[in-house]
C-alpha positions in Angstrom: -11.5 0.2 11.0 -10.5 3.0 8.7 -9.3 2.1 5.6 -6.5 4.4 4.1 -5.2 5.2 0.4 -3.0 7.7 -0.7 -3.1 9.0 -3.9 -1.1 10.9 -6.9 -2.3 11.9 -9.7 0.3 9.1 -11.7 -2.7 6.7 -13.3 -2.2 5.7 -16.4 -5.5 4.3 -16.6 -8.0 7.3 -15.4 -7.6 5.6 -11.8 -9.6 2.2 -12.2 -6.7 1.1 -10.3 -8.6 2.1 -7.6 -12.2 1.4 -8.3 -10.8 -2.0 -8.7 -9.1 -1.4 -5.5 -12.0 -0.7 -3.8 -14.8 -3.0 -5.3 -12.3 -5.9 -3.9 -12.4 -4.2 -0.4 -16.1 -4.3 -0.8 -16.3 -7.6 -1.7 -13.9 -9.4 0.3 -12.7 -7.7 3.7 -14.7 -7.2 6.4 -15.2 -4.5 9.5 -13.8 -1.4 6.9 -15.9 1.9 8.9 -15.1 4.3 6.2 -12.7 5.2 3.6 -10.0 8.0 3.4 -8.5 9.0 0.5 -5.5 11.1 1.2 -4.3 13.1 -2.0 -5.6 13.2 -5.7 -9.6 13.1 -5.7 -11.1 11.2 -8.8 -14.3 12.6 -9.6 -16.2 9.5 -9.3 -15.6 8.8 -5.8 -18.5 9.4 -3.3 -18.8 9.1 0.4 -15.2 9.1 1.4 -13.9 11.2 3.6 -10.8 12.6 1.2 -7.8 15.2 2.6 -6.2 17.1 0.0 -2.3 17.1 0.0 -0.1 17.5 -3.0 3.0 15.8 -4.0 5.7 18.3 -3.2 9.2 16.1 -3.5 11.0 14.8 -5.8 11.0 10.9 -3.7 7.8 9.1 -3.9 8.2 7.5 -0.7 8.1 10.8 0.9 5.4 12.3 -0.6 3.6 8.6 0.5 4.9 9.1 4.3 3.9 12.9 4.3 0.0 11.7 3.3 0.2 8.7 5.4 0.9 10.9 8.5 -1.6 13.3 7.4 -4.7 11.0 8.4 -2.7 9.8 11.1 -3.1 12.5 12.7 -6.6 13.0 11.9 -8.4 12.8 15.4 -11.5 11.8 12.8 -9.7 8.6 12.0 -10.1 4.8 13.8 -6.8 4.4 16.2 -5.6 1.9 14.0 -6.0 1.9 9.8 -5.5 -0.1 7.1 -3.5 1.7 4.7 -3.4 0.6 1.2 -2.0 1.7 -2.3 -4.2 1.9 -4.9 -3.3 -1.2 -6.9 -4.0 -3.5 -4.5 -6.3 -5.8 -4.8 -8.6 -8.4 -2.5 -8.8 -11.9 -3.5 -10.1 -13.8 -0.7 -12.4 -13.0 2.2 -11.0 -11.3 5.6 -11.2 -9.0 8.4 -9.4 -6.0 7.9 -8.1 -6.0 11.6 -6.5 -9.4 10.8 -4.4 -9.0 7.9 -1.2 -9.6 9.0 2.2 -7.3 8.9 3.4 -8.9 5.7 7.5 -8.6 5.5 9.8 -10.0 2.7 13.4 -11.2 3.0 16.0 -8.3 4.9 16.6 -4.9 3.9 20.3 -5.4 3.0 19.4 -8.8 1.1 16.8 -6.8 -1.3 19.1 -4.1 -1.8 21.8 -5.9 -2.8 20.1 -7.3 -5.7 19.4 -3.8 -7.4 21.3 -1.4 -9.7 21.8 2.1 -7.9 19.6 4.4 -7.8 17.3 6.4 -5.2 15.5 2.9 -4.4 18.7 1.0 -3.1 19.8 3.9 -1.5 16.7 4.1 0.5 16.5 0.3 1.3 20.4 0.9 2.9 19.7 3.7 4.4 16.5 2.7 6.2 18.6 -0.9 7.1 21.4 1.7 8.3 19.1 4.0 10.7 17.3 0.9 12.0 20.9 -1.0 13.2 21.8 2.1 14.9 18.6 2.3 17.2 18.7 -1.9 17.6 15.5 -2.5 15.6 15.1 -5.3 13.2 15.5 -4.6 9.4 12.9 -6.3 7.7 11.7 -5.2 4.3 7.5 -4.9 4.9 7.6 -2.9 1.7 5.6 -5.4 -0.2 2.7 -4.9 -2.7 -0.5 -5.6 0.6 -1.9 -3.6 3.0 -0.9 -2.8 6.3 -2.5 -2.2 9.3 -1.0 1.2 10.8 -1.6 2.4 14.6 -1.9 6.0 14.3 0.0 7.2 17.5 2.6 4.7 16.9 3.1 5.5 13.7 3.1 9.7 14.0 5.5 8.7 17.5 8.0 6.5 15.1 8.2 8.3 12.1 8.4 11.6 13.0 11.6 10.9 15.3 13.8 10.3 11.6 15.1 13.3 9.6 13.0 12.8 6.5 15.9 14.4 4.0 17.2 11.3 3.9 15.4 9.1 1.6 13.7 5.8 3.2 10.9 3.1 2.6 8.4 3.7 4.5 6.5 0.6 5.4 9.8 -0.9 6.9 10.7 2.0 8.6 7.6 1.8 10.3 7.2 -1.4 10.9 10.5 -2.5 12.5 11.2 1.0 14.5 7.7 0.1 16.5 9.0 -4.2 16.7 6.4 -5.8 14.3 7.1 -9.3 13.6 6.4 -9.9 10.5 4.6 -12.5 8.9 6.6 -14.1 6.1 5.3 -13.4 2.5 5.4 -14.5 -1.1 5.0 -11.0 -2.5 3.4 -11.0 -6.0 3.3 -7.4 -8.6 2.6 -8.5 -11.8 5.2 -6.7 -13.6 4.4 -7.4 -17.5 1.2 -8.8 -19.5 0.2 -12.3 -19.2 -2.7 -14.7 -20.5 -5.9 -15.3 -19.1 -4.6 -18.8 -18.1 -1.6 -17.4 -16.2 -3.2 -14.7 -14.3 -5.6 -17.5 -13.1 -2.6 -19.3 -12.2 -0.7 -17.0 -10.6 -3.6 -15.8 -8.5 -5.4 -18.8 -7.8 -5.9 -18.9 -3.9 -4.4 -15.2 -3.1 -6.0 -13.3 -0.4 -3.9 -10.1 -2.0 -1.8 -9.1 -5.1 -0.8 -6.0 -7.2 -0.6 -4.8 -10.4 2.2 -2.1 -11.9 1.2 0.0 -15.4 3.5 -2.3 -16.9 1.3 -5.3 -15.9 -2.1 -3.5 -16.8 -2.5 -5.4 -20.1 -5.6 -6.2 -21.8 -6.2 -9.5 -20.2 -5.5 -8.2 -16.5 -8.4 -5.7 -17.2 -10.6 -8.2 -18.3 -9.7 -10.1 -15.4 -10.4 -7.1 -12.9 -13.6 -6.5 -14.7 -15.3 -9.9 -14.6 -13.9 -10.6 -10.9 -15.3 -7.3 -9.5 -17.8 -5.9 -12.3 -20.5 -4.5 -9.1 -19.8 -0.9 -8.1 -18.2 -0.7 -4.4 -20.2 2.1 -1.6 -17.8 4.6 -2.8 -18.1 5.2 -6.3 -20.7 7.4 -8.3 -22.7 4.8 -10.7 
């Protein structure tokens, strides 16, 4: 299986995120063919197969989808990918064709938690566009991969008018009936010790990272927990 990232050129950190990203993936999940990076390039990636796009709008999520259904329709590709973001990170061993479609609590329930803004407005509108077609509304837009059929995926997404701002994961997920597998999503948001990282991570198979979170003792952490160079980056 193909493993998928998407990439802008947004790192605050000369994208280790994803050397990190990727030295986990080589560690820790199993049956991953070949990695696409879809987007930005760093320079010290090697033996990827990488298509160029560029972040033309103004919404994240969009840019994200538009990448996204780039490789997906890439004949190239496996029929089905994992697609990941570039800060998120493997703790524990697994097969990438079994990691489950991780969902949160509903749509409506997240969005009503969060000021306005162009999130919220694309949590209610995805919840709206799903009711009217019958689908379930479950927010997969959590911080872990996802494994994405291709055709499905191309068949599903390309059948909403993108000028409307959604999340794409949940978009996805619910318009093709995924069930979900309930999840205890974890992005660390701000700096923490040595002792709570270990804590908080203790026994994950996945977990994220914002910039926020990229503290001094989170690198350390990411540097003695995956310190050996993954296939894919120049040494």
């Amino acid at each position: 299986m193909d493993a998928v990232y998407v990439l802008g050129r947004g790192s605050g950190w000369r994208d280790r995120e994803l050397l990190y990203s990727l030295r986990s993936l080589s560690v820790y999940v199993a049956g991953i063919t070949r990695v696409v990076v879809v987007g930005h390039r760093p320079a010290w990636l090697r033996g990827v197969l990488h298509l160029p796009l560029g972040d033309p709008h103004g919404y994240k999520e969009r840019n994200i989808y538009e990448k996204l259904l780039l490789a997906c329709r890439d004949p190239r590709l496996t029929p089905r990918v994992l697609f990941l973001n570039d800060d998120h990170v493997a703790g524990a061993p697994g097969a990438a064709a079994a990691v489950p479609d991780y969902r949160g609590k509903q749509l409506l329930a997240l969005a009503q938690h969060l000021a306005p803004g162009a999130y919220r407005l694309a949590l209610e509108n995805t919840h709206r566009r799903l009711q009217e077609r019958g689908c379930t509304t479950w927010n997969f837009d959590v911080h872990a991969p996802m494994v994405v059929d291709r055709a499905a995926f191309v068949a599903a997404m390309t059948s909403y008018d993108w000028s409307e701002k959604f999340v794409m994961k949940s978009l996805y997920a619910n318009t093709v009936g995924l069930a979900g597998t309930p999840y205890q999503d974890v992005k660390l948001a701000r700096g923490h010790t040595m002792a709570e990282l270990v804590r908080i991570l203790r026994g994950r198979a996945w977990w994220s990272h914002g910039p926020t979170g990229l503290g001094p003792e989170l690198k350390a952490l990411l540097a003695a927990l995956y310190p050996d160079p993954s296939p894919w980056e120049a040494t």
